[in-house]
C-alpha positions in Angstrom: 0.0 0.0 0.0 3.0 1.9 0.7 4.4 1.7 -2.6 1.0 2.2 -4.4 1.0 6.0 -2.4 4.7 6.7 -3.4 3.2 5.5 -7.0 0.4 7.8 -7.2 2.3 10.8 -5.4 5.0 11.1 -8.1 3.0 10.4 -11.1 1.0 13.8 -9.6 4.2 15.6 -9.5 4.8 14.4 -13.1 1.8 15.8 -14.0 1.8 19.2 -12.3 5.5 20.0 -13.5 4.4 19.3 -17.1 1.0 21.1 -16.9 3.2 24.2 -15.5 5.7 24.2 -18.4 4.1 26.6 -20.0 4.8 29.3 -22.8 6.9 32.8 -21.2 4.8 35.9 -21.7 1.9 34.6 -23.2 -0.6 37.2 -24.3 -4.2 37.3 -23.1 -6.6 35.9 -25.5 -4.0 34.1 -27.6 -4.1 29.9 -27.8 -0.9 28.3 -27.9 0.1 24.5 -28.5 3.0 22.3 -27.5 4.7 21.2 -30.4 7.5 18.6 -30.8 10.2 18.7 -33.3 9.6 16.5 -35.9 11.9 13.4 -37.0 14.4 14.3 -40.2 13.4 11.3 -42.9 15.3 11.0 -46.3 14.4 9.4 -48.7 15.9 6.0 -50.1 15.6 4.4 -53.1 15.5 0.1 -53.2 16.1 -2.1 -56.5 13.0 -4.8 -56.7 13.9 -7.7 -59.0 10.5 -7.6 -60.6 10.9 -10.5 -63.6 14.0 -12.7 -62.6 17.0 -13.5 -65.4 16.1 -17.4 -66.8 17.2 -18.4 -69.6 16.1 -19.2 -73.8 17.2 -22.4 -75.4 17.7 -23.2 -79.2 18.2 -26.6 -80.4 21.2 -27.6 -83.1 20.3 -30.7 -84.7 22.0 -34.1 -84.7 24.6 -34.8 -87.8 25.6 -38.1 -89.1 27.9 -39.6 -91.9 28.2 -42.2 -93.5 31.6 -45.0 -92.8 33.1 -48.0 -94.1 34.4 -49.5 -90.9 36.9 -53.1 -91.1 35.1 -56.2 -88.8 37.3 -59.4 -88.4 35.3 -62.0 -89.8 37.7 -64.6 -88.3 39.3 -65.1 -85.0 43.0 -65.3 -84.9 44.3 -68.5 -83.5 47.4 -71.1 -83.9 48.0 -74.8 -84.6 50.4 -76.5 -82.7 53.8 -79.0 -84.1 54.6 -81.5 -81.7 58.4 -82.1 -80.8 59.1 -84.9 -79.3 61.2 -85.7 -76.1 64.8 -86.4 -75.6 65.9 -88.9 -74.1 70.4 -90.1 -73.3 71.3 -92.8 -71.5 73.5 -92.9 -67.9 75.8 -94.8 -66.1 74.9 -96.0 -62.4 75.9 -97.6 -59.6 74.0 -100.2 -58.1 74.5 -101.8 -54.2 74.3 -106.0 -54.6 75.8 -106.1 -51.2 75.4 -103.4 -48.2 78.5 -102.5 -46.5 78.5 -104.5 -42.8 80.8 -105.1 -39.9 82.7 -108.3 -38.3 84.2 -108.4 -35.1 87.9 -110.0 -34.1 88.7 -111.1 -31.3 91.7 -109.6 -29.1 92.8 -112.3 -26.4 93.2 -111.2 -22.9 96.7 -111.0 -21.3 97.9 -111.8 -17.6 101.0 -110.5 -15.7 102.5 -111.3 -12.4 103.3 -109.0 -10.0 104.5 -108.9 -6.4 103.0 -107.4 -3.5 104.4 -107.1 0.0 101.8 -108.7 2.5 102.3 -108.0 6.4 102.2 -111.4 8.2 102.7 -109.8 11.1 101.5 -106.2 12.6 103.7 -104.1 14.2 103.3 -103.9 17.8 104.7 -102.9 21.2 106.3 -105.3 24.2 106.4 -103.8 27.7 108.9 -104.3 30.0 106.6 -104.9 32.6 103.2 -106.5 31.5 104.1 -108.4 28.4 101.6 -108.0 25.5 98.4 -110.7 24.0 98.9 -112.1 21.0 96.4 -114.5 19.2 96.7 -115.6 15.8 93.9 -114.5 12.7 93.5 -116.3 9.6 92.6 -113.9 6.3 91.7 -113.7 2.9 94.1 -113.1 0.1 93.5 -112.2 -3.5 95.8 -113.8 -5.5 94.0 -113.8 -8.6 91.1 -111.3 -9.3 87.9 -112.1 -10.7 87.8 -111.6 -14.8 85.4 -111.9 -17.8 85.9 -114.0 -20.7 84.6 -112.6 -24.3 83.0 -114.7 -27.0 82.2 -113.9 -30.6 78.8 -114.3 -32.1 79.1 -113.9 -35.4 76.8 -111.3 -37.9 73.8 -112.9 -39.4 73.0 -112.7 -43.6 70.4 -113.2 -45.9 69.9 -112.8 -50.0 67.0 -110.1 -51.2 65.9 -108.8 -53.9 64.9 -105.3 -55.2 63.5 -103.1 -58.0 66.0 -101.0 -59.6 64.9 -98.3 -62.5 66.7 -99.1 -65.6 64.8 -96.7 -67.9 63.2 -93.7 -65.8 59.3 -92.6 -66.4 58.8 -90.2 -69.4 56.2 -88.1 -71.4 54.7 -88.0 -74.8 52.4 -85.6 -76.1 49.9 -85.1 -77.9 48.2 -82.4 -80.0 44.7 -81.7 -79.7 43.5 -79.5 -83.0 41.9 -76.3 -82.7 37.9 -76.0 -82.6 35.5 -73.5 -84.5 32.3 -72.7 -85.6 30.3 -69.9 -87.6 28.9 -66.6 -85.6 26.3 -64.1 -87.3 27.3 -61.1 -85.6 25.1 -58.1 -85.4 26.2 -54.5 -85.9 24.5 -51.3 -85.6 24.4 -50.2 -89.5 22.7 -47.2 -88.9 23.3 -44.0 -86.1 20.4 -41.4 -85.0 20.6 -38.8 -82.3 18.4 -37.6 -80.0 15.3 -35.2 -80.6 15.2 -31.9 -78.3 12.2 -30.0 -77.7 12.3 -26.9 -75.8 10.4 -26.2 -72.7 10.2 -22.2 -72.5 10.7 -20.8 -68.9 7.4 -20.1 -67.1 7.1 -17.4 -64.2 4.3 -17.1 -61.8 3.4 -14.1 -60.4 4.8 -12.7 -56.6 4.6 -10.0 -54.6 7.2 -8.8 -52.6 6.8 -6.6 -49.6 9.0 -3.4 -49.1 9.6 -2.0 -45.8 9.0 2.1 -47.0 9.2 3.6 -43.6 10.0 1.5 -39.9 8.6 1.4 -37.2 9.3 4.5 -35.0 6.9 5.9 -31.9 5.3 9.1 -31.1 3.4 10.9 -28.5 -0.2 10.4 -27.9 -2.8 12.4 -25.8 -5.1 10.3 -23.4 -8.3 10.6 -21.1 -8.3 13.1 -18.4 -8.2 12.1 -15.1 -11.0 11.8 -13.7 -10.2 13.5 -10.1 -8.5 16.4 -11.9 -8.5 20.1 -9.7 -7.4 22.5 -12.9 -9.3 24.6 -14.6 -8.2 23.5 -17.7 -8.8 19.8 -18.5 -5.9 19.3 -20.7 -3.6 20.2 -17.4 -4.7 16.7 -16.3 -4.3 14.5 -19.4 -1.4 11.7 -19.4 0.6 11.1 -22.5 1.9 8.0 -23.6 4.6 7.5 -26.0 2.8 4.5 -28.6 4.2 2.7 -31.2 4.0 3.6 -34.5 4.1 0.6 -37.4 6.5 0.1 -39.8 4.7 0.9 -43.7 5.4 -1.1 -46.3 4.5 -1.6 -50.0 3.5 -4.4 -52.0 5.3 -4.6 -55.1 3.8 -7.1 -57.8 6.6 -9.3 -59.0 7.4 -12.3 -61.2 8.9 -15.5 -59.8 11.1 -18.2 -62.3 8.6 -21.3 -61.5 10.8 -23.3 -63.9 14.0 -22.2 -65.8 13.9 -23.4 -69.4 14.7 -26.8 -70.3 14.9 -29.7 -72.6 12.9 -32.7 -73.5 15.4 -35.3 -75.2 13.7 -38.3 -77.1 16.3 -40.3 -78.0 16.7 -41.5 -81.4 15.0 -45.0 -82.8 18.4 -46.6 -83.7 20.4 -45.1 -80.6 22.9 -47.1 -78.4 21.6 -50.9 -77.7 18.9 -50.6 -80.2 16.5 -53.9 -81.3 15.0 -51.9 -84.3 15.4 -54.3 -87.1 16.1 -51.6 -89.6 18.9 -49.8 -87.8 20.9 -53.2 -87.3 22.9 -55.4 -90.1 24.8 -58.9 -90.3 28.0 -60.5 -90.8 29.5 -64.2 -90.3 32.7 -64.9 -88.3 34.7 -67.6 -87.7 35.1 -67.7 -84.2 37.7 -69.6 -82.1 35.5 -71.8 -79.7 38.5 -73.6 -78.2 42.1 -73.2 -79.0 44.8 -76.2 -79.9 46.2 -77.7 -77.1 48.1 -80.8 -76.3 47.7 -84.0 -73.8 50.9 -85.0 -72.5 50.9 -89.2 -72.4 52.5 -90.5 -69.3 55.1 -93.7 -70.0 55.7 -95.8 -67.4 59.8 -96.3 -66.1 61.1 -100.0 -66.8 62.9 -101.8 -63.4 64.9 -104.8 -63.2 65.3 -107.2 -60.3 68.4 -107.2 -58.2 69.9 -109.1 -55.7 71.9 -108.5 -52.3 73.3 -109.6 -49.4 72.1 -107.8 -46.4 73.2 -107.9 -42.9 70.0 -109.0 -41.1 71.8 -109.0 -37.2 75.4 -107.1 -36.8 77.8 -109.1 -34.9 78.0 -109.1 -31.3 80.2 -110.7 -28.5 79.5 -113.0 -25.0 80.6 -112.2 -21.6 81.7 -115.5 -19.4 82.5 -114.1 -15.6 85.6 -116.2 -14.3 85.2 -115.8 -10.5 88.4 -114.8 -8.5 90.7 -117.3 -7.0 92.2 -116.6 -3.0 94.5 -117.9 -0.5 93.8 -118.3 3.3 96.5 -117.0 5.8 97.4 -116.5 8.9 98.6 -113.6 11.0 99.6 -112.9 14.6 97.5 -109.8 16.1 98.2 -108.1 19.0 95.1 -108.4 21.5 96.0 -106.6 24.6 99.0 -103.9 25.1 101.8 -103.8 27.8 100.4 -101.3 30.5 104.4 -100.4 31.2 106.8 -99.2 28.8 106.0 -99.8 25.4 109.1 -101.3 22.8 107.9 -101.1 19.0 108.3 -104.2 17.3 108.2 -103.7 14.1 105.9 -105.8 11.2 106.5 -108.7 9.7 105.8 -109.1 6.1 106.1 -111.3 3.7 106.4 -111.2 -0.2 103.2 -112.7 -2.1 103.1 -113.2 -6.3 99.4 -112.5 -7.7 98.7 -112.8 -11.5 96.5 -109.6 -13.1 94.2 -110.9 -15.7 93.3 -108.5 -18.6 89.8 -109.7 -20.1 89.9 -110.3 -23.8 88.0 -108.2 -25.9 86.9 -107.7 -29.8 87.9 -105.0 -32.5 85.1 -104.1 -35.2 86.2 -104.2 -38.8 84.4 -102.2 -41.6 83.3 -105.1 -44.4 82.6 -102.6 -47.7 79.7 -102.6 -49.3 79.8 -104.4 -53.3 78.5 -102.7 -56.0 77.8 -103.2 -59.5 77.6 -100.9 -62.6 74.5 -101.1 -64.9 72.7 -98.7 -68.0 69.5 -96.2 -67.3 67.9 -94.6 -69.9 67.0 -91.0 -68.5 64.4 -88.1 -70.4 67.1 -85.7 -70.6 64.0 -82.7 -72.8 60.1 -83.2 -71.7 57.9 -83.7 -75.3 56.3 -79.8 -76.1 54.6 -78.2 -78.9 55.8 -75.2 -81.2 52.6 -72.7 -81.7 52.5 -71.6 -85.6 50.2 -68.5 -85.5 47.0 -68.3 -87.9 46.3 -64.4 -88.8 42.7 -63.1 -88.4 40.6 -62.4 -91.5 39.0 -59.3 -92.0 36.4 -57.8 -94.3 34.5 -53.9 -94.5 31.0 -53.1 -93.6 29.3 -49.9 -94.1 27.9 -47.8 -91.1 26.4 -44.4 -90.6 27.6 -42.7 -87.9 26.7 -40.0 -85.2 28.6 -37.1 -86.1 27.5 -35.2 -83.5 24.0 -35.3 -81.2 21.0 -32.6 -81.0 22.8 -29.6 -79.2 20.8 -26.9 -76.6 21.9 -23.3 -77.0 21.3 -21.0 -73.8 20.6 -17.3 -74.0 20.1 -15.7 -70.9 17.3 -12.8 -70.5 18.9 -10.7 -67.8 16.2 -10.0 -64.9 13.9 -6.9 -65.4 13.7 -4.4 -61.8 12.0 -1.2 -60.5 12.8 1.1 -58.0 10.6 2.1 -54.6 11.0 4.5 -52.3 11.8 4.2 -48.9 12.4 6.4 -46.2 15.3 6.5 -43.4 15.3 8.1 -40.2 18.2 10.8 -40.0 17.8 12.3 -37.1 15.2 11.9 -34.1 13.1 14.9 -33.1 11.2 15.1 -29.7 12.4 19.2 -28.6 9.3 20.7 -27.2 8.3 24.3 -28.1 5.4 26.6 -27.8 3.6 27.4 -31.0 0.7 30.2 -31.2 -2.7 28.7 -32.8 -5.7 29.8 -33.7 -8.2 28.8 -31.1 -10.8 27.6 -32.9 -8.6 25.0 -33.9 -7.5 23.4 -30.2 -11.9 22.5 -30.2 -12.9 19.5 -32.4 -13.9 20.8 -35.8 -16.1 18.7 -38.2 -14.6 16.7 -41.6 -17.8 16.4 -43.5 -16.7 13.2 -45.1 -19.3 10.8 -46.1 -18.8 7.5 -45.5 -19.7 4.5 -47.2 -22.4 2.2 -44.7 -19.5 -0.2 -43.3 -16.9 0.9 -44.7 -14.0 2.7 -44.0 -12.7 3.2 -47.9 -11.7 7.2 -48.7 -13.9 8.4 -51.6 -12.5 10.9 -54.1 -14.9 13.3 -52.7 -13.7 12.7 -49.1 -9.8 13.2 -49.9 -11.2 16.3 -51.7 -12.4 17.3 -48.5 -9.5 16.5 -47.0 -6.7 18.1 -48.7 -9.3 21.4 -48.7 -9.6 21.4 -45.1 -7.2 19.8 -43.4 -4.1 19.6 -45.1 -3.6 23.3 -45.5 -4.0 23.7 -41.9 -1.1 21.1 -40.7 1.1 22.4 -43.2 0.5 26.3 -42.0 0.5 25.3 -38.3 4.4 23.3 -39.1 5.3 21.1 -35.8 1.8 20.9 -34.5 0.2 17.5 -34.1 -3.1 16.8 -35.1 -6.0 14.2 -33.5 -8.3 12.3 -36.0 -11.4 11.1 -33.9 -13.7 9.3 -35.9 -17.5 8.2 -34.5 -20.0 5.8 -35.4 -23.7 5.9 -34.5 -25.2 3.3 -32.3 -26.7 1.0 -34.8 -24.5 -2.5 -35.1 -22.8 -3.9 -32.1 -20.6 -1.6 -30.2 -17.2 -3.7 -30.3 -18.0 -3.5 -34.5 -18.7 0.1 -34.2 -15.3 0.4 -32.4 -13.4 -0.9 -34.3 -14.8 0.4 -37.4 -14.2 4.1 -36.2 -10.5 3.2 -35.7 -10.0 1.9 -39.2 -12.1 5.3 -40.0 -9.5 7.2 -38.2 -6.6 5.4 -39.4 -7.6 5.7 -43.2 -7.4 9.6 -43.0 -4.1 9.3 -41.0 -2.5 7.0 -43.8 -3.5 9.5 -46.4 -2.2 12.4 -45.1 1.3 10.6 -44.8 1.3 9.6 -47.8 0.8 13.1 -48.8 4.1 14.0 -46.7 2.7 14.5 -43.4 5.4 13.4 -40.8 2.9 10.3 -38.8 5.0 11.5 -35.7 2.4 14.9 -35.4 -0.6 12.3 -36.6 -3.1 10.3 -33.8 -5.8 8.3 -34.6 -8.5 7.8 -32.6 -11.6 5.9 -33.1 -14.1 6.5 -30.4 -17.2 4.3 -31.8 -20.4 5.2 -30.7 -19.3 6.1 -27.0 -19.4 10.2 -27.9 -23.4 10.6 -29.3 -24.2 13.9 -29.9 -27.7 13.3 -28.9 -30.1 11.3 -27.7 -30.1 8.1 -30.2 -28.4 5.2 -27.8 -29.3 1.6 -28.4 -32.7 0.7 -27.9 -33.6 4.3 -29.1 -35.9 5.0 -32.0 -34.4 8.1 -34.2 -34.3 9.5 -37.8 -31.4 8.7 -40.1 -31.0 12.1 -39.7 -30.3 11.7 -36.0 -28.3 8.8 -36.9 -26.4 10.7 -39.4 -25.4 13.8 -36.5 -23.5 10.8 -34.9 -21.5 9.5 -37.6 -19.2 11.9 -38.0 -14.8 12.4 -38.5 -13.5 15.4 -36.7 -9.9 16.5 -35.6 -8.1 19.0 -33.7 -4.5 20.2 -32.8 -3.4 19.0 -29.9 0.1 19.4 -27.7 2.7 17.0 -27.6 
């Protein structure tokens, strides 16, 4: 609530300050009006591409001649000579006994040697306690154990085997060339393609030119209704509207389709089946070339025999045990607890024989061999290709010199110029301006509207530029309220709205007599001002009726 008071309070002071800017040293009687400086327009002038470019076509027809062209009415191909293999004969060596081994015996050897054998251990006598003897018996080797070897001799046997005397070999053999008769079709005869020109078609446009923006202006509104001053326009508001941008239809022609071409191709054009464009021939044509079967000959063997070691030799070990000898020796048992004298060992010299085992030596037995013939294919069999030329004769043809051809010609695009205005500088000053005071009160615009309409007759723009227009031009920087009414007849929103387009009409045709729209308002008041007493539900004269429908205007300040 606070904020709504603090609202209210400054929009008063607003209003008080602006009813108090008024002119210095006015004289009594005079009128004056607040005008605004106008906004500075120029004008601009825009290109409109009215008719776009597109293009003409012209068709060149196909040419053709007439050719003798050279077709190979026979394949080339070859026959083939045979030449037959080589074949040598070679020396080589055949095994009719493998090589083996034998074993000889080596006899063993013995030798005698002699070893010193204590018989009796050295020991100690005391003078006091005399030491315990007792005689031991032992073994002696006086032979060591040995092996004796024995030869088993290799086992044999006799086989036979295949062995190639004349190795496997190759014949060949030609297999002629195969052919048969072709009719072969040609194309005897060339046409091109038809062209037929599809002119360019345009469809007709409009384009929409933006003549003057959108700018905004001042407008007068309703005076409050709790308003203390004297004068009623002290309390009025003013709002700064919107004014709409203005544009300009401009009729215009659109390229629907650019020109073209519809090719028909010709009746004896690539892969044709027409009978009469196509001709004949026969060829000789290679179905399957010469080519040779090589023949395999077998290889011729003989039978050989050989002696083969079927077990190697090998040798058996007989263990001879060793021989010893039983003796006997004198041990000391117990030692003298007194003084100890060493007595030194007795020995004795002993013979023993060494026995070296016999053993065997392996001999190399050579193999045997024998020396026999092979025949060997020293050159495979092949076949020397003797070429066979192709034959050739001449056909007659007409050809396509050159196809159907398309021309362009471009048609460059056809434009007009429109006007459009630009906003060079913004007005808005205020000043004081003296008027005549007749014209700060309504004044009537006897225009006679059409029932429904809101169209400008000649008569009423007659009216108009008579009246009106001399005024605003006279009265420079002054703007000017339209207020058109309707009578009560119709619904009221209708009637409204109605008024306004009434209104507007006159507004647009003062601009477009020059009239800055900045110093124009339009206001359509319907049927809310009646002059008298014809209201809805009210029977009156069309007179009455006609009191009510009126268009007025006044100058107002900004």
């Amino acid at each position: 609530m606070k904020k709504l008071l603090l609202l209210v309070f400054g929009f008063c002071l607003a209003t008080i300050g602006f009813a108090q800017d008024l002119p210095t040293n006015p004289e009594p009687g005079k009128c004056y009006v607040r005008c605004v400086t106008p906004d500075v327009w120029r004008n601009e002038t825009v290109t409109v591409t009215t008719s776009p470019a597109y293009k003409k076509l012209k068709v060149i027809p196909a040419k053709y001649e007439t050719v003798t062209e050279s077709v190979v009415t026979a394949d080339p191909s070859a026959r083939l000579v045979p030449v037959a293999a080589k074949m040598s004969t070679e020396k080589m060596s055949v095994v009719t006994s493998e090589a083996s081994k034998r074993l000889v015996l080596v006899p063993g050897t013995t030798r005698t040697e002699t070893e010193e054998v204590v018989v009796q251990a050295a020991s100690q006598r005391l003078e006091i306690v005399p030491a315990v003897y007792e005689n031991q018996s032992f073994e002696v080797v006086v032979q060591p154990a040995s092996e004796k070897v024995e030869i088993v001799p290799a086992k044999y046997e006799t086989q036979s085997y295949e062995v190639v005397v004349k190795e496997a070999s190759q014949r060949i053999e030609i297999i002629p060339a195969e052919y048969r008769n072709e009719t072969v079709t040609y194309q005897k005869k060339e046409t091109g393609s038809t062209l037929r020109v599809v002119p360019a078609s345009l469809t007709r446009d409009t384009e929409v030119v933006e003549t003057r923006p959108a700018t905004a202006k001042w407008e007068m509104g309703d005076i409050a209704p709790d308003c203390a001053s004297s004068d009623p326009n002290d309390c009025r508001t003013w709002c700064y509207k919107n004014v709409p941008a203005q544009f300009e239809s401009i009729p215009t022609m659109v390229l629907a389709n650019n020109a073209s071409t519809n090719k028909t191709e010709g009746d004896c054009g690539p892969g044709t089946s027409n009978p009469d464009c196509l001709g004949t021939y026969t060829k000789k044509v290679l179905v399957k070339p010469a080519s040779t079967r090589i023949i395999d000959i077998p290889a011729v063997t003989k039978t050989v025999k050989k002696t083969v070691m079927v077990t190697p030799p090998t040798t058996k070990v007989t263990a001879i045990p060793a021989v010893t000898k039983t003796m006997t020796r004198k041990v000391m048992v117990t030692p003298p607890s007194t003084r100890v004298i060493e007595i030194p060992a007795v020995t004795k010299t002993v013979k023993k024989t060494i026995i070296v085992p016999a053993t065997t030596k392996e001999q190399i037995i050579p193999e045997k061999t024998t020396t026999m013939d092979k025949i060997v294919m020293s050159k495979p069999p092949t076949a020397t290709e003797v070429p066979i030329s192709a034959k050739s004769g001449t056909i007659k043809m007409t050809k396509l010199v050159s196809d159907a051809q398309v021309i362009e010609e471009d048609v460059p695009a056809k434009t007009t110029t429109v006007t459009k205005e630009i906003l060079d500088k913004k007005g808005g000053l205020t000043v004081w301006r003296e008027i005549e005071c007749k014209l700060v009160e309504y004044s009537p615009l006897p225009i006679n509207w059409n029932l429904g309409s809101a169209t400008l007759t000649a008569g009423a723009k007659k009216i108009i530029d008579e009246r009106l227009y001399p005024l605003i031009v006279q009265n420079e920087g002054a703007s000017v309220e339209i207020a058109s009414h309707t009578d009560s007849r119709g619904g009221k929103t209708s009637n409204q709205a109605l008024s306004e387009r009434r209104a507007q009409a006159v507004v647009n045709y003062l601009i477009a007599k020059g009239v800055n729209n900045s110093r124009l308002v339009a206001n359509g008041y319907g049927e809310n001002k009646l002059l008298n007493r014809c209201a809805d539900g009210v029977s009156c004269t069309e007179r009455e009726h006609a009191d009510n429908r009126r268009t007025e205007f006044r100058f107002i300040s900004q």
